[in-house]
Rosetta silent file (secondary structure, phi, psi, omega in degrees, C-alpha in Angstrom):
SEQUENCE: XXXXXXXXXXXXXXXXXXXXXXXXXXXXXXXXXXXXXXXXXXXXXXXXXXXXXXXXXXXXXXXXXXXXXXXXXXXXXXXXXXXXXXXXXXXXXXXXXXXXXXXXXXXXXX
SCORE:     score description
SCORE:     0.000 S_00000001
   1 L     0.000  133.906 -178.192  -15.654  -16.267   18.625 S_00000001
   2 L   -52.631  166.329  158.900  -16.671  -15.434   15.159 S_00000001
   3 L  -120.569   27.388   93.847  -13.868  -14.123   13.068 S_00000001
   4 L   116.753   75.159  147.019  -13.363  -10.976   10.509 S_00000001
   5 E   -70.671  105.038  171.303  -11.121  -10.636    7.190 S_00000001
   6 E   -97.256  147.596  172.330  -10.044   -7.310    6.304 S_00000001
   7 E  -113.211  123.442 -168.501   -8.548   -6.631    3.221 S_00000001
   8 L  -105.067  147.425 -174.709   -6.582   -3.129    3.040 S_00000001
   9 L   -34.158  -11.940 -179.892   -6.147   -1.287   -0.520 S_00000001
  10 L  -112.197   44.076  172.287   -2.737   -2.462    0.058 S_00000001
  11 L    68.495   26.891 -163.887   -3.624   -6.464   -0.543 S_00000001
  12 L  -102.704   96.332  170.398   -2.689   -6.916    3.315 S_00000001
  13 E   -83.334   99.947 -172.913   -4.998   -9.501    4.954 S_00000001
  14 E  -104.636  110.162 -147.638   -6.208   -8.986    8.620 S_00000001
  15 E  -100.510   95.404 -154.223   -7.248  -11.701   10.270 S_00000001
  16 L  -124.198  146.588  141.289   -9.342  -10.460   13.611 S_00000001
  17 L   -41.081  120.154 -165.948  -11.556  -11.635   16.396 S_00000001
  18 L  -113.194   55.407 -171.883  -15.293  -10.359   15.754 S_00000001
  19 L   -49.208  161.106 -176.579  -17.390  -10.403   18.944 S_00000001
  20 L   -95.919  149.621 -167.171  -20.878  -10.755   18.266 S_00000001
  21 L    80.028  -42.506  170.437  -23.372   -7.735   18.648 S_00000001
  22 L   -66.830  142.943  167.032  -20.339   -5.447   17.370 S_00000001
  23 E   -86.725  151.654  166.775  -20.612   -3.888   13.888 S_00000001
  24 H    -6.014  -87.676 -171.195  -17.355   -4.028   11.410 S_00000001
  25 H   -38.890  -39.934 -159.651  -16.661   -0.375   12.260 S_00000001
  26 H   -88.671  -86.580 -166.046  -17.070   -0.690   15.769 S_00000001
  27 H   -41.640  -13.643 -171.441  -14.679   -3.931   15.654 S_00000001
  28 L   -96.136    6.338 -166.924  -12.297   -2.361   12.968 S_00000001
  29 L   -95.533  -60.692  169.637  -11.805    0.656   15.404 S_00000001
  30 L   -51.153  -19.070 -148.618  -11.066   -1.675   18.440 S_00000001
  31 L  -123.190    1.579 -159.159   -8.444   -3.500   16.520 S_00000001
  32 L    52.333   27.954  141.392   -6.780   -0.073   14.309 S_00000001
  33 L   -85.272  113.655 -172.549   -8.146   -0.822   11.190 S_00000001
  34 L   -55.834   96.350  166.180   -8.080    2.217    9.248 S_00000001
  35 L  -148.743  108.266 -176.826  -11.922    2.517    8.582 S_00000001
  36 L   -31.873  -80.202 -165.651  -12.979    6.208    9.343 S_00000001
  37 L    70.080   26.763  137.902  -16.813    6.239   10.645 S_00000001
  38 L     7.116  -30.855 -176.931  -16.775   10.038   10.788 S_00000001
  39 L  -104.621  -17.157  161.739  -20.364    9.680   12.244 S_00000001
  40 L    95.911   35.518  177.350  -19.663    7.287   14.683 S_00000001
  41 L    82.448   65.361  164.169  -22.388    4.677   13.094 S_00000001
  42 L  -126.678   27.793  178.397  -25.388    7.006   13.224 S_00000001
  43 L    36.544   47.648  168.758  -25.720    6.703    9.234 S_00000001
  44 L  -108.330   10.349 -148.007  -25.232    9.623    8.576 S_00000001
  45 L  -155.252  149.304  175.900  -21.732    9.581    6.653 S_00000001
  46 L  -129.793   36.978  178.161  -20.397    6.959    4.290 S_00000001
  47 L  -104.715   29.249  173.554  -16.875    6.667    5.127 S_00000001
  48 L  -103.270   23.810 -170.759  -17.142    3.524    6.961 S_00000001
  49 E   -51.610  107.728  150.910  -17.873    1.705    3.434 S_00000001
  50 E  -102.249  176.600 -171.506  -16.359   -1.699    2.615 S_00000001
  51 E  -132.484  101.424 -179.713  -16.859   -3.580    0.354 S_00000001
  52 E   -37.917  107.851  170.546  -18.116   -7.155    0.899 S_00000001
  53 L   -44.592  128.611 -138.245  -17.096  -10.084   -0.360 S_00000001
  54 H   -68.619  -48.477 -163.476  -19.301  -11.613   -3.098 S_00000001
  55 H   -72.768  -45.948  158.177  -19.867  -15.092   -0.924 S_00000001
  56 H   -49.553  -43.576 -160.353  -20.774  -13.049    2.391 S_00000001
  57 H   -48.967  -63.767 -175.651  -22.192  -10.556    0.573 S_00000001
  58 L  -107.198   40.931  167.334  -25.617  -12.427    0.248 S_00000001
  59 L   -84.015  -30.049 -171.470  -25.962  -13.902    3.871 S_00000001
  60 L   -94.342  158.420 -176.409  -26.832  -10.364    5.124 S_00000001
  61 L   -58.505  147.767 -136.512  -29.786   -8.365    5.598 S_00000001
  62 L   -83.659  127.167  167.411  -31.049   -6.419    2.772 S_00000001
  63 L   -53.324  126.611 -176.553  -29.895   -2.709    3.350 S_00000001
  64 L   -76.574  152.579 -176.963  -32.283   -0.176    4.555 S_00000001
  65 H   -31.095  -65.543 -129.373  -33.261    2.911    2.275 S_00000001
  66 H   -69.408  -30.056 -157.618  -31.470    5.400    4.972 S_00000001
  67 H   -81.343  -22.302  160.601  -28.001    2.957    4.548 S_00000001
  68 H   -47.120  -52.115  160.169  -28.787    3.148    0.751 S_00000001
  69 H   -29.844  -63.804 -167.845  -28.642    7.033    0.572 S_00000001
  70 H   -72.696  -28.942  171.322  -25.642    7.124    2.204 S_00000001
  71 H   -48.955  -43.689 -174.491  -23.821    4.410    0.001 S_00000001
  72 L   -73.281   24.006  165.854  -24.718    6.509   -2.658 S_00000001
  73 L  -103.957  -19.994 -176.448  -21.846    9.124   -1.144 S_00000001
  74 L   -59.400  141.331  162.199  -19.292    6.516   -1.586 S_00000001
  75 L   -84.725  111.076  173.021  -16.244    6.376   -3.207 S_00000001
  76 L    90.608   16.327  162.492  -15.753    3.541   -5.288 S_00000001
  77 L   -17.158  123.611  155.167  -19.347    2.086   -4.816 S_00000001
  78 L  -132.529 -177.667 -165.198  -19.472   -1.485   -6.196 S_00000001
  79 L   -64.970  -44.985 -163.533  -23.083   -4.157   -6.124 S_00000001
  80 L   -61.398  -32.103 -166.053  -21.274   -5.446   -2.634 S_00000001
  81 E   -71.814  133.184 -145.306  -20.827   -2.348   -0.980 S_00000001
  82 E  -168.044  147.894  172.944  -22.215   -1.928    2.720 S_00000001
  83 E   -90.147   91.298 -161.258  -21.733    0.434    5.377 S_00000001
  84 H   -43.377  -31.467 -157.479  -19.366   -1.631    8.425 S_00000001
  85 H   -65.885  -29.154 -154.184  -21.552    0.750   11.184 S_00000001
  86 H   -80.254  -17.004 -173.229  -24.691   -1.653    8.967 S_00000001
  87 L  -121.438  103.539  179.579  -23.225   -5.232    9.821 S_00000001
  88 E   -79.057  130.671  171.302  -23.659   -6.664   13.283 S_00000001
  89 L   -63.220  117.536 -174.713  -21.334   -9.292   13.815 S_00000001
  90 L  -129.323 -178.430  156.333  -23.098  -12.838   14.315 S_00000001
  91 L   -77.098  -35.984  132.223  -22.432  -16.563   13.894 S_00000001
  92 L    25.592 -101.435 -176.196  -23.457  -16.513   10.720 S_00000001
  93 L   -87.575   26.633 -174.748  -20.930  -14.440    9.480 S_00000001
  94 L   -70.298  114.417  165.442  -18.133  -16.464   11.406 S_00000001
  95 L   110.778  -10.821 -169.212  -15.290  -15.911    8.381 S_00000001
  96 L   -46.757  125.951  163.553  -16.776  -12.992    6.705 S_00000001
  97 E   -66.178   93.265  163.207  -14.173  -11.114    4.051 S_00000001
  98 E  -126.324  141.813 -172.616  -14.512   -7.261    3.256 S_00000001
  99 E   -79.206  128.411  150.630  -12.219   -5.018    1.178 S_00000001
 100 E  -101.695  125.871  174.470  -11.356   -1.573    2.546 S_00000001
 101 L   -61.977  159.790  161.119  -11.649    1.007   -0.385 S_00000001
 102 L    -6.207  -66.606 -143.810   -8.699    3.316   -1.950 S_00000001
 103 L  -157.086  151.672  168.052  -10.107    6.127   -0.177 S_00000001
 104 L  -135.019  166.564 -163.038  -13.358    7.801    1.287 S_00000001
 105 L   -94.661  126.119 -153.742  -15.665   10.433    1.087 S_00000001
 106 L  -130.901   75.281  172.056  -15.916   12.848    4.475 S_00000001
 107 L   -80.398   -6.822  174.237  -18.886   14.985    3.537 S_00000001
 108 L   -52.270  -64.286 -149.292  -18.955   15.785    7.222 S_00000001
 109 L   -92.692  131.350  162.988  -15.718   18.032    7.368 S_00000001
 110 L   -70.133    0.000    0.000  -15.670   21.123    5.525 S_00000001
Protein backbone atom coordinates (compact mmCIF):
# COMPACT_ATOMS: atom_id res chain seq x y z
CA UNK A 1 0.00 0.00 0.00
CA UNK A 2 1.23 3.33 -1.06
CA UNK A 3 2.29 5.49 1.80
CA UNK A 4 1.65 9.38 2.91
CA UNK A 5 4.03 11.97 4.86
CA UNK A 6 2.39 14.58 6.71
CA UNK A 7 4.18 17.27 8.06
CA UNK A 8 2.21 19.36 10.88
CA UNK A 9 3.14 23.23 11.48
CA UNK A 10 4.57 21.72 14.48
CA UNK A 11 7.68 19.83 12.48
CA UNK A 12 5.90 16.44 13.60
CA UNK A 13 6.20 13.80 10.83
CA UNK A 14 3.25 11.36 10.14
CA UNK A 15 3.98 8.51 8.55
CA UNK A 16 0.44 6.85 7.18
CA UNK A 17 -0.98 4.17 4.99
CA UNK A 18 -2.54 5.83 1.70
CA UNK A 19 -5.02 3.51 -0.04
CA UNK A 20 -5.28 4.17 -3.54
CA UNK A 21 -8.43 5.97 -5.08
CA UNK A 22 -8.53 8.07 -1.66
CA UNK A 23 -7.63 11.78 -1.81
CA UNK A 24 -5.13 13.31 1.05
CA UNK A 25 -8.19 14.81 2.79
CA UNK A 26 -10.21 11.90 2.62
CA UNK A 27 -7.09 9.77 4.02
CA UNK A 28 -5.97 12.60 6.49
CA UNK A 29 -9.58 12.48 8.00
CA UNK A 30 -9.51 8.60 8.35
CA UNK A 31 -6.27 8.73 10.19
CA UNK A 32 -7.02 12.39 12.52
CA UNK A 33 -4.92 14.52 10.73
CA UNK A 34 -5.97 17.90 11.45
CA UNK A 35 -6.81 18.99 7.79
CA UNK A 36 -10.31 20.75 7.84
CA UNK A 37 -12.16 20.13 4.29
CA UNK A 38 -15.06 22.34 5.38
CA UNK A 39 -16.64 21.34 1.97
CA UNK A 40 -16.17 17.89 2.21
CA UNK A 41 -13.99 17.82 -1.25
CA UNK A 42 -16.60 19.44 -3.48
CA UNK A 43 -14.02 22.42 -4.24
CA UNK A 44 -15.66 24.67 -3.04
CA UNK A 45 -13.51 25.80 0.13
CA UNK A 46 -9.76 25.92 0.49
CA UNK A 47 -9.11 24.73 3.86
CA UNK A 48 -7.97 21.40 2.91
CA UNK A 49 -4.65 23.13 1.40
CA UNK A 50 -1.21 21.54 1.86
CA UNK A 51 1.44 22.22 0.67
CA UNK A 52 3.43 19.73 -1.46
CA UNK A 53 6.65 18.83 -1.39
CA UNK A 54 8.87 20.27 -4.16
CA UNK A 55 9.98 16.49 -5.46
CA UNK A 56 6.18 15.23 -5.48
CA UNK A 57 5.06 18.32 -6.32
CA UNK A 58 5.74 17.78 -10.14
CA UNK A 59 4.52 14.06 -10.55
CA UNK A 60 0.89 15.33 -10.31
CA UNK A 61 -1.68 16.48 -12.55
CA UNK A 62 -1.73 20.01 -13.49
CA UNK A 63 -4.53 21.71 -11.32
CA UNK A 64 -7.80 22.55 -12.81
CA UNK A 65 -8.96 26.32 -13.12
CA UNK A 66 -11.98 25.55 -10.48
CA UNK A 67 -8.98 24.04 -7.86
CA UNK A 68 -7.00 27.22 -8.90
CA UNK A 69 -9.74 29.72 -7.72
CA UNK A 70 -10.00 28.19 -4.68
CA UNK A 71 -6.15 28.08 -3.87
CA UNK A 72 -6.32 31.54 -4.39
CA UNK A 73 -8.42 31.66 -0.79
CA UNK A 74 -5.53 30.16 0.91
CA UNK A 75 -3.62 31.04 3.64
CA UNK A 76 -0.10 30.89 3.16
CA UNK A 77 -0.27 29.99 -0.64
CA UNK A 78 3.19 28.91 -1.85
CA UNK A 79 4.17 27.58 -6.03
CA UNK A 80 3.48 23.87 -4.34
CA UNK A 81 0.28 24.42 -2.92
CA UNK A 82 -2.67 21.91 -3.81
CA UNK A 83 -5.93 21.22 -2.47
CA UNK A 84 -5.63 17.32 -0.49
CA UNK A 85 -9.67 16.83 -1.69
CA UNK A 86 -7.37 17.42 -5.55
CA UNK A 87 -4.84 14.41 -5.04
CA UNK A 88 -6.01 10.87 -5.54
CA UNK A 89 -3.76 8.61 -3.98
CA UNK A 90 -1.90 6.23 -6.59
CA UNK A 91 1.30 4.21 -7.00
CA UNK A 92 2.94 6.84 -8.25
CA UNK A 93 2.83 8.83 -5.37
CA UNK A 94 3.91 5.80 -3.07
CA UNK A 95 6.11 8.23 -0.47
CA UNK A 96 4.57 11.47 -1.25
CA UNK A 97 5.49 14.44 1.52
CA UNK A 98 3.03 17.46 2.17
CA UNK A 99 3.25 20.23 4.80
CA UNK A 100 0.08 21.17 6.68
CA UNK A 101 -0.12 25.08 6.84
CA UNK A 102 -0.09 27.42 10.15
CA UNK A 103 -3.64 27.89 9.73
CA UNK A 104 -6.66 28.09 7.20
CA UNK A 105 -9.11 30.09 5.68
CA UNK A 106 -13.05 28.93 6.40
CA UNK A 107 -14.86 31.27 4.05
CA UNK A 108 -17.73 28.87 4.53
CA UNK A 109 -18.62 29.80 8.26
CA UNK A 110 -19.78 33.13 8.98
Amino acid sequence: MPKITFITPDEERIEIDAPEGLSIMEIAHQNDIDLEGACEGSLACSTCHVIVDQEWFDKLEEASEDEEDMLDLAFGLTRTSRLGCQIIMCPELDGIVVRLPATTRNMMVD
